[in-house]
Backbone bond lengths (Angstrom), bond angles and torsions (degrees), N, CA, C in turn:
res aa  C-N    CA-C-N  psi(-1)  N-CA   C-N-CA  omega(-1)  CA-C   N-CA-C  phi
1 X - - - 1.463 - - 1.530 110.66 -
2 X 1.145 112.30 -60.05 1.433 129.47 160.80 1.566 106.30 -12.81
3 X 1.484 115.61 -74.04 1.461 127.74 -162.36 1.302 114.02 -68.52
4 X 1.635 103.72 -41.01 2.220 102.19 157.71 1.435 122.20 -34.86
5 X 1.605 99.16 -54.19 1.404 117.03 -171.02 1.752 100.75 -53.88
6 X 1.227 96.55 -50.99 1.724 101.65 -173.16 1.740 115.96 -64.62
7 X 1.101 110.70 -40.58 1.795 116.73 167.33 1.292 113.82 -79.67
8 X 1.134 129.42 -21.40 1.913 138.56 163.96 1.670 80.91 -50.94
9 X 1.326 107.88 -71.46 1.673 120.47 -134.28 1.629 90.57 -55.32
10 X 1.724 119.08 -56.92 1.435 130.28 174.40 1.040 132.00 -29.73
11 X 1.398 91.31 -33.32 2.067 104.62 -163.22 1.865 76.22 -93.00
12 X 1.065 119.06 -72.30 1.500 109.43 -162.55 1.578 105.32 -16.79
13 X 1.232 106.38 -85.91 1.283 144.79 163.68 1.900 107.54 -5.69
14 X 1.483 112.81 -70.41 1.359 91.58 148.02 1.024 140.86 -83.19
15 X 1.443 135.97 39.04 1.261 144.44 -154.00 1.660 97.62 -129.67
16 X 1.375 104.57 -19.57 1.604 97.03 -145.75 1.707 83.28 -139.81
17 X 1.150 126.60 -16.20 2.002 125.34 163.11 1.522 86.77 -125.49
18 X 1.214 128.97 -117.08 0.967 140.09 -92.49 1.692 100.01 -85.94
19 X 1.664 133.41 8.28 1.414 116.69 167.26 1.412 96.29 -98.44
20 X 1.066 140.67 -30.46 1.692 157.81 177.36 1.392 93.88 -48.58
21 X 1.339 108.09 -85.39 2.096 101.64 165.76 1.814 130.09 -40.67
22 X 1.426 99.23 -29.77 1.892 113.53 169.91 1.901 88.00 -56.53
23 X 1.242 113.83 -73.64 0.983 143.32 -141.05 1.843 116.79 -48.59
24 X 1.654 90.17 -51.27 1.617 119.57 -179.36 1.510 105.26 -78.62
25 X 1.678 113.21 -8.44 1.430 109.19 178.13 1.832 113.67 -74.65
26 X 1.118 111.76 -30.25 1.612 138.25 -163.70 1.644 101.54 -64.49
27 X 1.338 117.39 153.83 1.378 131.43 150.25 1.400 116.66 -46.29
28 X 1.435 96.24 -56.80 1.730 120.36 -168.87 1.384 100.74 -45.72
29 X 1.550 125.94 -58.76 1.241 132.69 -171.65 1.928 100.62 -54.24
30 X 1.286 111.17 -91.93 1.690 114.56 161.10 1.788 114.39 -6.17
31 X 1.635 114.79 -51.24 1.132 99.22 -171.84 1.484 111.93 -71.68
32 X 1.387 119.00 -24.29 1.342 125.03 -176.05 1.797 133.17 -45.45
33 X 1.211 101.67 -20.19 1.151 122.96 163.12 1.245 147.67 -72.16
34 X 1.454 131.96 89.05 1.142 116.91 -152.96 1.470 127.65 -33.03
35 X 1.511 101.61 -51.18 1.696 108.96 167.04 1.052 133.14 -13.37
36 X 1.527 107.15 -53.25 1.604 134.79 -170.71 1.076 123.09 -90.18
37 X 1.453 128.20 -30.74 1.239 129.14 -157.53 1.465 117.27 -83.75
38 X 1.466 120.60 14.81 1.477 126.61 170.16 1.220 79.95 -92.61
39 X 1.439 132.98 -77.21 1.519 145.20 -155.54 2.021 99.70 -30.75
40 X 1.407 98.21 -59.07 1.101 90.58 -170.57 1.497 139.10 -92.08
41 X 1.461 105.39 7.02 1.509 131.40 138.87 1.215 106.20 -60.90
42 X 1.380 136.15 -29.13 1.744 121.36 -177.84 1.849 90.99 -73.40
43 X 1.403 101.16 -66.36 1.493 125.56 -161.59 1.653 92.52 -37.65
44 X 0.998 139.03 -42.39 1.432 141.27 -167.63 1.649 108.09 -58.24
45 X 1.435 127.20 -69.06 1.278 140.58 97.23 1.435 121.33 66.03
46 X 1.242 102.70 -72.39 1.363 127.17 -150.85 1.762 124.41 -103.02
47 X 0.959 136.52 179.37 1.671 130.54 164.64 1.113 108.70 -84.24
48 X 1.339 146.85 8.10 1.588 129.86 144.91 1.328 98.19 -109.39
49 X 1.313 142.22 58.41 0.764 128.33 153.34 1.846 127.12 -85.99
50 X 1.288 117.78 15.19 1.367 149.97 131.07 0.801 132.12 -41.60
51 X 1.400 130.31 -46.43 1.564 138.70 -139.46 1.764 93.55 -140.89
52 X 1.730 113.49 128.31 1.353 139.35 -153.73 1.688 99.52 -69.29
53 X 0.969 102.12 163.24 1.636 110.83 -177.87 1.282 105.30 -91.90
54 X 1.602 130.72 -11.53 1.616 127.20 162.31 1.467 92.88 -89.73
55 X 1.281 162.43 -12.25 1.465 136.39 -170.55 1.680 104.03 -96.46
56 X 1.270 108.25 2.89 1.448 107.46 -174.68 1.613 100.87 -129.44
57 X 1.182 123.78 -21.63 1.941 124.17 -178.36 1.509 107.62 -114.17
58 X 1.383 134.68 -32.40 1.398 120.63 166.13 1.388 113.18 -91.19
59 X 1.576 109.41 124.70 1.228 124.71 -174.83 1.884 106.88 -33.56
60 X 1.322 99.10 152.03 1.390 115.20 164.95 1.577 113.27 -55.98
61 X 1.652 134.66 142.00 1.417 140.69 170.17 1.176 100.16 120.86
62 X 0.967 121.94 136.98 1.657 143.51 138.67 1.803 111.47 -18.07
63 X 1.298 102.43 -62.95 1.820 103.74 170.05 1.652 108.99 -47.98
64 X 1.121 126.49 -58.68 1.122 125.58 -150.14 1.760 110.42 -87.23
65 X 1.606 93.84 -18.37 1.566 86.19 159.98 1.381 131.35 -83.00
66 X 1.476 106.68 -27.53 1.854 121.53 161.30 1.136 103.86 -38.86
67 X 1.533 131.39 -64.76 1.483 154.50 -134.91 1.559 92.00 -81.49
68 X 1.504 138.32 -57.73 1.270 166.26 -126.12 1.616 77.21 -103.99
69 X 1.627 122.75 -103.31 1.382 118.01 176.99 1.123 134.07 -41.24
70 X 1.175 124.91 7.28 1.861 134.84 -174.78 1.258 85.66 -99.79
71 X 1.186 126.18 -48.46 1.942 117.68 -170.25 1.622 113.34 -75.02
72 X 1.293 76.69 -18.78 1.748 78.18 -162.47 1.780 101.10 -85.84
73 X 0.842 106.93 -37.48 1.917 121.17 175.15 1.581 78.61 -63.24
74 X 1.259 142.18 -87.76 1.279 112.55 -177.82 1.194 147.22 8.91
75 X 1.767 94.24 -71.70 1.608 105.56 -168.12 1.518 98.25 -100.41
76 X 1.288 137.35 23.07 0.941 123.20 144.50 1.629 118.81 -81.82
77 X 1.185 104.47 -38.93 1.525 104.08 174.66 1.224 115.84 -70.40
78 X 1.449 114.30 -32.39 1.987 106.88 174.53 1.144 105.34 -75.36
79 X 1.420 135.69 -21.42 1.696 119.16 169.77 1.330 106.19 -77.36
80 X 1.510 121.86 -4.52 1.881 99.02 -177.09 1.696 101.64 -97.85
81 X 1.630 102.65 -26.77 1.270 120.02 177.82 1.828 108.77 -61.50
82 X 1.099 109.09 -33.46 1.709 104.71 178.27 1.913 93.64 92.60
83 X 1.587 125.22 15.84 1.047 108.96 155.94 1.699 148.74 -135.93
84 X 1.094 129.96 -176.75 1.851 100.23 -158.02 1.354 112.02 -51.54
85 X 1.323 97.94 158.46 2.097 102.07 -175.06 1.716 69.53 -94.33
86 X 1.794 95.39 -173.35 0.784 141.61 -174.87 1.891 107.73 -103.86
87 X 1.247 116.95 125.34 1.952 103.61 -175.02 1.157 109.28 -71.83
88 X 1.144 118.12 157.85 1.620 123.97 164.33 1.804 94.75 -124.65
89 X 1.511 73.50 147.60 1.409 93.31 -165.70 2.005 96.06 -112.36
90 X 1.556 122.97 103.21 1.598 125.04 -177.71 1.647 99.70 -27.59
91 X 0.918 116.37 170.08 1.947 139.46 162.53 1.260 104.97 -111.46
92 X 1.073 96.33 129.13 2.376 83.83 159.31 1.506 75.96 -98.62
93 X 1.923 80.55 154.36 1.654 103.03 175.50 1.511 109.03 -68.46
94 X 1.664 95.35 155.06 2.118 97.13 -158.11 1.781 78.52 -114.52
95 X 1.381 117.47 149.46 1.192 118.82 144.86 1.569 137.40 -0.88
96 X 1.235 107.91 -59.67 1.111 105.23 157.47 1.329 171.90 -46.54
97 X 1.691 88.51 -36.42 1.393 142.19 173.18 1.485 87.79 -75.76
98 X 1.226 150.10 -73.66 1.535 148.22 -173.54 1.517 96.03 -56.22
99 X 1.236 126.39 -56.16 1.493 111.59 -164.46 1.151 127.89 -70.98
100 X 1.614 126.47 3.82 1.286 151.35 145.02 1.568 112.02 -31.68
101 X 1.672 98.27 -53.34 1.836 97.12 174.60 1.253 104.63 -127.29
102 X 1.246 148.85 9.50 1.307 153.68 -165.63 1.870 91.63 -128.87
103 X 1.087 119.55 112.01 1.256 108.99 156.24 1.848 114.88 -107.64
104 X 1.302 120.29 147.23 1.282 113.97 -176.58 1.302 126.33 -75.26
105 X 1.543 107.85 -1.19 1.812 121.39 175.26 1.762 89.02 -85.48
106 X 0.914 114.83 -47.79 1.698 107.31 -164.25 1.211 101.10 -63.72
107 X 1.774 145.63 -15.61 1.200 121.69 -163.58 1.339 104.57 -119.31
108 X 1.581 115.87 134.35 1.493 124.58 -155.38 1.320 115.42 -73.29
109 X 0.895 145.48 155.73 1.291 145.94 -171.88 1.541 119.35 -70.81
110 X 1.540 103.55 -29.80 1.571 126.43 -166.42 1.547 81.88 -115.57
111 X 1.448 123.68 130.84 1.263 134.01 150.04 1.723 112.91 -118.66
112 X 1.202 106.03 114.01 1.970 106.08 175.97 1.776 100.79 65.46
113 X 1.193 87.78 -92.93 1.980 87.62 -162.14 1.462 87.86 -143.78
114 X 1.124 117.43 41.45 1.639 119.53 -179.46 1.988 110.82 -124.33
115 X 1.129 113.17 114.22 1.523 89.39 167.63 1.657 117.92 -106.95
116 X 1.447 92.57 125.67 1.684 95.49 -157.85 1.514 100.72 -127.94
117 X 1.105 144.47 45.78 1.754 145.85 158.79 1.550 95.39 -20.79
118 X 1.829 108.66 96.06 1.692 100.98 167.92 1.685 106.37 -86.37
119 X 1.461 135.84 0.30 1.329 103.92 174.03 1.247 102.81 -90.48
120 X 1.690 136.20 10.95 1.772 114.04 -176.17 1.078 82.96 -95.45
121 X 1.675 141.29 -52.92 1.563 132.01 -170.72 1.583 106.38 -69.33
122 X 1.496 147.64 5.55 1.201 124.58 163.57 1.593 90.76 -90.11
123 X 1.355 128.40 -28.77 1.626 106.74 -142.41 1.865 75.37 -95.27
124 X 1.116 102.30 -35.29 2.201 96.17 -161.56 1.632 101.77 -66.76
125 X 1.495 133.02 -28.94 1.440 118.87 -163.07 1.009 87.60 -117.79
126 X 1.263 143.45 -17.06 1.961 145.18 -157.20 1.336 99.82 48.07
127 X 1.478 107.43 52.13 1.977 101.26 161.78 1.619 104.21 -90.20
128 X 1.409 82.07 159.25 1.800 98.38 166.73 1.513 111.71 -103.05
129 X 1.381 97.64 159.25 1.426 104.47 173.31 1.446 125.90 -40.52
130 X 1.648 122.00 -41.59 1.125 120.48 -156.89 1.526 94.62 -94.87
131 X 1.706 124.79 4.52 1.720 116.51 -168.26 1.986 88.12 -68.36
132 X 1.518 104.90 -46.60 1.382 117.96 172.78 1.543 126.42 -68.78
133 X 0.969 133.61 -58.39 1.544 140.52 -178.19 1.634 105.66 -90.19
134 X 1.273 128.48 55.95 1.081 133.49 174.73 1.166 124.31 -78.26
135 X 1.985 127.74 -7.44 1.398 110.67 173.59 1.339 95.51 -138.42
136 X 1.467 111.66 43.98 1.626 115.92 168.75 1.327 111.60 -84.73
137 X 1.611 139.73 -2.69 1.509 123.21 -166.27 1.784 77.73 -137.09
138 X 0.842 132.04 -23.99 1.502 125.86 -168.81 1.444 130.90 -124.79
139 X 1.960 112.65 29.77 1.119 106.57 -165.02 1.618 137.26 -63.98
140 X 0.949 130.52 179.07 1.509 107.02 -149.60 2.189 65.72 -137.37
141 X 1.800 96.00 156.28 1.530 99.48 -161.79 1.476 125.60 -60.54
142 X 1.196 115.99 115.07 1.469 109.97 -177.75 1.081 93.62 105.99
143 X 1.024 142.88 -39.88 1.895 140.61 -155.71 2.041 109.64 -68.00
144 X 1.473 134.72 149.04 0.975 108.39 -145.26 2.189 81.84 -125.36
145 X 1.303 96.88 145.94 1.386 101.87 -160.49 1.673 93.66 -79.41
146 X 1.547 114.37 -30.12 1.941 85.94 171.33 1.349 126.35 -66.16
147 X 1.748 95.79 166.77 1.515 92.88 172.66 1.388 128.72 -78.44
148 X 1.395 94.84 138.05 1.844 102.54 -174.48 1.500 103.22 -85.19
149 X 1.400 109.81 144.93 1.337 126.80 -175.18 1.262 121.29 -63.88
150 X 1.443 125.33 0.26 1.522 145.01 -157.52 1.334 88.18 -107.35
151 X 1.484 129.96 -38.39 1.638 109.32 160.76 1.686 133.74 -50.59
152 X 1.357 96.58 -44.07 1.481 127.67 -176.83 1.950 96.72 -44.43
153 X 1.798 103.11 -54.37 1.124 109.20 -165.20 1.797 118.08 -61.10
154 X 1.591 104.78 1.73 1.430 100.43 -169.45 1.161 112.78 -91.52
155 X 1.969 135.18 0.30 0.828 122.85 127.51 1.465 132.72 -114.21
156 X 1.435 104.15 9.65 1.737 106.01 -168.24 1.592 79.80 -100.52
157 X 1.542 117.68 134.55 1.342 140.42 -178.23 1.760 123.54 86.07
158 X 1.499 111.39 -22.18 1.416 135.12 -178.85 1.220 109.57 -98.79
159 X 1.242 125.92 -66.64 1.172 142.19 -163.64 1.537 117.21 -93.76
160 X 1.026 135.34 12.58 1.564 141.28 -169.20 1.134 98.37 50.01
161 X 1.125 139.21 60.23 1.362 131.04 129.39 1.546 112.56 -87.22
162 X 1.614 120.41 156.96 1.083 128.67 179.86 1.633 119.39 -59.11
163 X 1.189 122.59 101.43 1.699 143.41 -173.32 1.772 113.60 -58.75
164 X 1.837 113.17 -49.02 1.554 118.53 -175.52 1.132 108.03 -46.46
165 X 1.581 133.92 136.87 1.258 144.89 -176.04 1.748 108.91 -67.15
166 X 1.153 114.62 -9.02 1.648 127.98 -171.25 1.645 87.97 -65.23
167 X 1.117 116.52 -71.03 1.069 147.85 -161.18 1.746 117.32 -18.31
168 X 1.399 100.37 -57.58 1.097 132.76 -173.88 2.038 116.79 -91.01
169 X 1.638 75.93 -55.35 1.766 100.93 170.98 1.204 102.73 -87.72
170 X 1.571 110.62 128.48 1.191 155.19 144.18 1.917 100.72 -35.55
171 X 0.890 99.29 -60.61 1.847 104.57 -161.82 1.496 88.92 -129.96
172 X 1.352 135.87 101.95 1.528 130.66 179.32 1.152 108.94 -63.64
173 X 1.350 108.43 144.90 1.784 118.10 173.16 1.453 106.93 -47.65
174 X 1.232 122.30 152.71 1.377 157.54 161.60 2.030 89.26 -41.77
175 X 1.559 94.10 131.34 1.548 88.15 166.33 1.820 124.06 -80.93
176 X 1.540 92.65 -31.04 1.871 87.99 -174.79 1.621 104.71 -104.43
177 X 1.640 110.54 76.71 1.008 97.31 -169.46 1.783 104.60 -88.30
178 X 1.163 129.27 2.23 1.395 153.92 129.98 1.311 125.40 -20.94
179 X 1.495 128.85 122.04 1.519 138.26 -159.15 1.857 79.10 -90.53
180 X 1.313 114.66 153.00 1.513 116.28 177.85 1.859 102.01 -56.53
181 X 1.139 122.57 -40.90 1.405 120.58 -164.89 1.502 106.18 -74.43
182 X 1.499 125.61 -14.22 1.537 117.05 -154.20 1.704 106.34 -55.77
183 X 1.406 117.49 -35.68 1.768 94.20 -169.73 1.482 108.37 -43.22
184 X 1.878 115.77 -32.95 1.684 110.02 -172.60 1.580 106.04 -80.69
185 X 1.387 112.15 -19.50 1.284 105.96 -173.58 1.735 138.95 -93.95
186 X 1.663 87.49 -11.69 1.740 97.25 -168.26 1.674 117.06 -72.28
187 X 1.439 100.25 -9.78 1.452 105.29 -167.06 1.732 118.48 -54.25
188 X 1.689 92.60 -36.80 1.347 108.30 177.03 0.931 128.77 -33.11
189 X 2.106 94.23 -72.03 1.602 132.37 -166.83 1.566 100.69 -78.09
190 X 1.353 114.03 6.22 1.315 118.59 161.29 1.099 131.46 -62.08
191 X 1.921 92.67 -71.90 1.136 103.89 179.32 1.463 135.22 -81.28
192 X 1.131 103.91 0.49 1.853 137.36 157.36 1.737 101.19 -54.81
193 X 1.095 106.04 -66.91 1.959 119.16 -159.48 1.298 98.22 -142.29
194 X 1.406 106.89 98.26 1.957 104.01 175.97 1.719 87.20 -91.05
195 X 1.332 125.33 -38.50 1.719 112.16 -167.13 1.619 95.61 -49.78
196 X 1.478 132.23 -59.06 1.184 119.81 -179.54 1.244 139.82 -38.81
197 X 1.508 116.82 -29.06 1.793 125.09 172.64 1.335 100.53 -68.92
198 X 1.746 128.57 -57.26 1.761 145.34 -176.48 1.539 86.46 -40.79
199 X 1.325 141.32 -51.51 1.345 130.78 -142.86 1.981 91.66 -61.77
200 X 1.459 108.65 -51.27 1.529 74.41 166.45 1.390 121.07 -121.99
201 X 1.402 124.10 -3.85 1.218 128.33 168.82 2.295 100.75 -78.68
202 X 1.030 88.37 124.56 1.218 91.90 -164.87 1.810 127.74 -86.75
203 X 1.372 95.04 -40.15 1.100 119.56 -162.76 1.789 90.03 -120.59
204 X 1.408 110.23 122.23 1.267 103.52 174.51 1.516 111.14 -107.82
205 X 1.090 127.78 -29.69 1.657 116.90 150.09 1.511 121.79 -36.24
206 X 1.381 113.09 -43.12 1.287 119.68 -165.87 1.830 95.21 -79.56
207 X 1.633 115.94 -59.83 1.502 97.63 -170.84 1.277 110.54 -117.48
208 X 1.314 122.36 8.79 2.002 111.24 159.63 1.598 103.79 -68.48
209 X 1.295 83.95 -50.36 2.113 98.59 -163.09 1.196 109.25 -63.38
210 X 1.195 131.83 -8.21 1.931 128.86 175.44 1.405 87.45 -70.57
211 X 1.555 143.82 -58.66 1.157 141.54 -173.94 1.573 120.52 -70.30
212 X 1.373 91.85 -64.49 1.891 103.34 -162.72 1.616 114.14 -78.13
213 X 1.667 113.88 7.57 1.250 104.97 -159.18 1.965 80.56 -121.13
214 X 1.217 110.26 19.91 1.842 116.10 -154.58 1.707 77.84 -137.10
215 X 1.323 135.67 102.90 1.452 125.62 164.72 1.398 99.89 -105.44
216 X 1.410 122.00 147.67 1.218 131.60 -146.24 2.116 100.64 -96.14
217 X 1.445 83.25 141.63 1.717 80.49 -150.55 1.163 130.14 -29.90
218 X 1.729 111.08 -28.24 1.672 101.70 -168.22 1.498 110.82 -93.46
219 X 1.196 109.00 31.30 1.974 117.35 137.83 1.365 91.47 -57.01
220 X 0.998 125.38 -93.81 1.716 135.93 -150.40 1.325 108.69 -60.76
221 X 0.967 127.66 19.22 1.745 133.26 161.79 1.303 122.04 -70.75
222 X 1.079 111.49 15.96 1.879 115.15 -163.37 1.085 116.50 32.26
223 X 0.965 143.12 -4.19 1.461 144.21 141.15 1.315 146.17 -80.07
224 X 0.914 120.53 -13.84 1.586 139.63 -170.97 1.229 103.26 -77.54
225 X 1.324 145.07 29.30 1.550 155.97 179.57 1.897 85.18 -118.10
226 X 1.646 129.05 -40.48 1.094 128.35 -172.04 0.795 97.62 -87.05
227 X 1.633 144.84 -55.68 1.705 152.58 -125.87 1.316 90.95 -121.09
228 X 1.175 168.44 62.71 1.098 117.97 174.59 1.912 73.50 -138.53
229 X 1.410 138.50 -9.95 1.268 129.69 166.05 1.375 123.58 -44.97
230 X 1.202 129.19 -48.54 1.339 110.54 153.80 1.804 136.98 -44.86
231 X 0.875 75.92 -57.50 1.919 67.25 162.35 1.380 117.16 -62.48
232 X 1.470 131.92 -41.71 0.700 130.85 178.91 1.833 118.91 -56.05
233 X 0.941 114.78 -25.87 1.723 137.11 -163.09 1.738 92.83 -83.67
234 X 1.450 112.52 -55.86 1.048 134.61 -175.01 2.144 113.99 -45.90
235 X 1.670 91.49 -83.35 1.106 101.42 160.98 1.397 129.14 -109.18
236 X 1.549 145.98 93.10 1.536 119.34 -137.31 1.595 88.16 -100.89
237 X 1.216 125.79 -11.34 1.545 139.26 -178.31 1.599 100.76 -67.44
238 X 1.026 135.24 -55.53 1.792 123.30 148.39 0.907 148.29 -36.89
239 X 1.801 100.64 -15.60 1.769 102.39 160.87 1.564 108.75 -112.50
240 X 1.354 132.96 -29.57 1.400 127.80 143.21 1.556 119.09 -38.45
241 X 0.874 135.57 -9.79 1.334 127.68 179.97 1.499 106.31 -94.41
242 X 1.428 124.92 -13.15 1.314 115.89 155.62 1.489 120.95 -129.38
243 X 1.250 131.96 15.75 1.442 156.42 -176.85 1.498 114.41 -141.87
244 X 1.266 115.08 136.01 1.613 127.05 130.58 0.568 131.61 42.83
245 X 1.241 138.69 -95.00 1.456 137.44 -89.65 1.690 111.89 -18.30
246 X 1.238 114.30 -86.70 1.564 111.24 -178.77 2.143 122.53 -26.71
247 X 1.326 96.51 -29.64 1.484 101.53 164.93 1.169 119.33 -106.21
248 X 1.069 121.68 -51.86 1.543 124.13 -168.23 1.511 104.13 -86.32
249 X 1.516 135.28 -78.59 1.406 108.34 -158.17 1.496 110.76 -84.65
250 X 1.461 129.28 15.44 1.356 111.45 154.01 1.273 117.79 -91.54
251 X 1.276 131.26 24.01 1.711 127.46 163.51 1.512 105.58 -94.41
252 X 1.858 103.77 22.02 1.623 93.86 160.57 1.497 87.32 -149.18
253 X 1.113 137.94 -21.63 1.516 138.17 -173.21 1.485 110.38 -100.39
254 X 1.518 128.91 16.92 1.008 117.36 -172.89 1.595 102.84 -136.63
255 X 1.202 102.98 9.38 1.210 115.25 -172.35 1.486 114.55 -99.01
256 X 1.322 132.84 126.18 1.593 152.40 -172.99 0.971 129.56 -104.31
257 X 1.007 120.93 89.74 1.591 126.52 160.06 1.440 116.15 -49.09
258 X 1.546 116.71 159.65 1.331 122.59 170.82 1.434 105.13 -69.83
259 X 1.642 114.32 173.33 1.209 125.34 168.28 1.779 121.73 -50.85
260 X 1.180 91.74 -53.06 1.457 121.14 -175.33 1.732 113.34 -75.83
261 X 1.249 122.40 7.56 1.405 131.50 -155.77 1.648 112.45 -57.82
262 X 1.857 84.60 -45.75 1.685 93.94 174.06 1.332 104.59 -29.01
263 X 1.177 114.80 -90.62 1.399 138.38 -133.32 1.777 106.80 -76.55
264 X 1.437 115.03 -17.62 1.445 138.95 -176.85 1.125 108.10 -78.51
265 X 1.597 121.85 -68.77 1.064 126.01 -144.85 1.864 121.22 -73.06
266 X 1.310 99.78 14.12 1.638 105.02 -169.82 1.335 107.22 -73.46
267 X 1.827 143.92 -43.83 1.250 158.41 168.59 1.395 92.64 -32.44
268 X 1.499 109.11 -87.19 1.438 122.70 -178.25 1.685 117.22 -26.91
269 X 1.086 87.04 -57.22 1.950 95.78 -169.54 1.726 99.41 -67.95
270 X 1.312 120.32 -15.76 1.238 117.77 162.39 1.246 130.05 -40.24
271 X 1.354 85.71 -77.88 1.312 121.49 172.42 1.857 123.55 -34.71
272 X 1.270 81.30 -62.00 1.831 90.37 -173.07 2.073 88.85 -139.81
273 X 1.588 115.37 77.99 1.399 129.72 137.18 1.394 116.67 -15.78
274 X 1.598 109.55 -66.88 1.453 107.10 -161.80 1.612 114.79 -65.00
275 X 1.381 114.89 -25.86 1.637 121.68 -159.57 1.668 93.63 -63.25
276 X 1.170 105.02 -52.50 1.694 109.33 175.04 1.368 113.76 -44.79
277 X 1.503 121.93 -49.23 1.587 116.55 -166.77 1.457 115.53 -87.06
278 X 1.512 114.42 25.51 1.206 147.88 176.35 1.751 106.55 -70.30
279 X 1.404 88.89 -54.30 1.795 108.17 -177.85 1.726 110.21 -118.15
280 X 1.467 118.36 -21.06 1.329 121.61 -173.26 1.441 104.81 -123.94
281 X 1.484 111.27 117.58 1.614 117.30 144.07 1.542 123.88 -22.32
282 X 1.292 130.28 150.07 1.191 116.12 161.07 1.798 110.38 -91.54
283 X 0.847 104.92 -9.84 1.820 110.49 170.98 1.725 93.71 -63.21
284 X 1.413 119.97 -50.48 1.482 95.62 -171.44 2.083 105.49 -79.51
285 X 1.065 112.89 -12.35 1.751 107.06 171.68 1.452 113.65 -72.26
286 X 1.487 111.53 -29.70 1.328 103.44 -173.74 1.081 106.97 -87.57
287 X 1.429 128.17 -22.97 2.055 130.83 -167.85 1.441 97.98 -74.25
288 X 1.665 111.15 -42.58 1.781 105.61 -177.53 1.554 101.84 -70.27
289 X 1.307 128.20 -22.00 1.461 103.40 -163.56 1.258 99.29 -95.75
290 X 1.416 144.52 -30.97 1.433 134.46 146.45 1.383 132.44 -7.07
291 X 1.893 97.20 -65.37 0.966 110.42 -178.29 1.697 115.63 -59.97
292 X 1.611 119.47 -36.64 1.189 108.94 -164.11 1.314 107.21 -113.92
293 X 1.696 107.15 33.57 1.357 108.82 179.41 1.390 125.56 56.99
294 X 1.205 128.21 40.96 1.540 133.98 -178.76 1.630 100.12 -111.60
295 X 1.171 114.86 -173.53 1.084 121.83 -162.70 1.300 120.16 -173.05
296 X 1.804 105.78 93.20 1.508 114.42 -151.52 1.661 116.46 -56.37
């Protein structure tokens, strides 16, 4: 009788801690959450997709995993109970949490054509791993798990850190890495992938805006909403380089009149003048109505 009592007591016992704690250790559990469950469709994905969603989001220590599974044994029982859980609030992964399998003696100073010493930049800025490797466990589709150089730029050029490409590079980039035409052409591949220009233009206040924030005077001609098609015809890669086309200049070039518009549109233009001088001068309303003897 005795020994029932004692395997009753056991089974309770894991019934009521210790599969609840099995349980909250898992992905499966983590993915369950609406919150999460993009995250952990990336995490699946990915090169840790091995390694548990508590060995990388609940802090490093013995305390903090008690602390972490005490809430969570909680809210498993207040969701069976039918009452409020308790929130959890995500972790970004701490240093620590990486140095579990990453140690900073094992990783070389020189990676590929990069020279990157991570213990002078953890101990000199106090970054963490993830300020840098931010879409290595969670990439989002297409997105590329190395680090992009647009991190690099938040203190190399900003921050007095050393800017020359030597620096960093092993073998410095190529200087003309530029097709001869790009000043007419980058506007595009701009506005396609601006992270790609930042990778080495860094600062885009500092070197888009010397140009693109300076439009060349005959914008401000009050006219150049009328005139400015010739140039455009000319070079159309000079006005794509800071516009549209597909958005911006077809909300006047894409627009259709009826067949019959001539002869229609006089009521309308009554009515609301300005909508017309949207796309039309009034120099060209008044030359046609001259011509055909009307009389605005």
């Amino acid at each position: 009788m005795t020994a029932l009592v004692v395997v009753g007591f056991v089974a309770v016992v894991a019934v009521i801690l210790v599969i609840p704690v099995w349980a909250t250790d898992t992905p499966t559990y983590c993915m369950s959450c609406k919150a999460t469950r993009v995250a952990g469709e990336q995490w699946k994905k990915s090169s840790h997709s091995t390694v548990t969603c508590t060995a990388c989001h609940v802090p490093s220590g013995f305390g903090n995993a008690i602390k972490w599974r005490s809430r969570e044994w909680l809210n498993v029982w207040a969701d069976y109970l039918n009452v409020p859980r308790s929130p959890s609030v995500g972790q970004r992964p701490g240093n620590a949490n990486c140095l579990k399998c990453h140690t900073l003696k094992g990783i070389p100073d020189h990676i590929g054509d990069i020279r990157m010493p991570h213990q002078v930049h953890v101990n000199l800025r106090n970054l963490s791993c993830a300020d840098c490797h931010d879409t290595v466990a969670h990439p989002k589709p297409g997105e590329k798990t190395t680090v992009s150089m647009a991190v690099c730029s938040m203190c190399h050029n900003t921050e007095g850190a050393p800017s020359n490409c030597a620096f960093c590079h092993i073998t410095p980039p190529a200087q003309n890495v530029h097709p001869k035409d790009y000043m007419q052409t980058h506007g595009v591949q701009a506005l396609a992938n601006e992270q790609a220009c930042l990778r080495c233009h860094h600062n885009k206040a500092q070197f888009c805006d010397a140009c693109h924030a300076k439009p060349t005077p005959d914008h401000f001609s009050g006219t150049w909403r009328y005139t400015h098609g010739a140039t455009a015809k000319k070079k159309p890669l000079s006005c794509t380089g800071c516009h549209d086309a597909k958005t911006f200049c077809a909300q006047c070039h894409l627009v259709n009149h009826p067949s019959d518009w001539v002869t229609t549109h006089g009521p309308i233009a009554a009515r609301s003048g300005g909508a017309c001088l949207v796309c039309h001068p009034q120099a060209m309303c008044d030359a046609c109505h001259k011509q055909r003897g009307v009389t605005p």
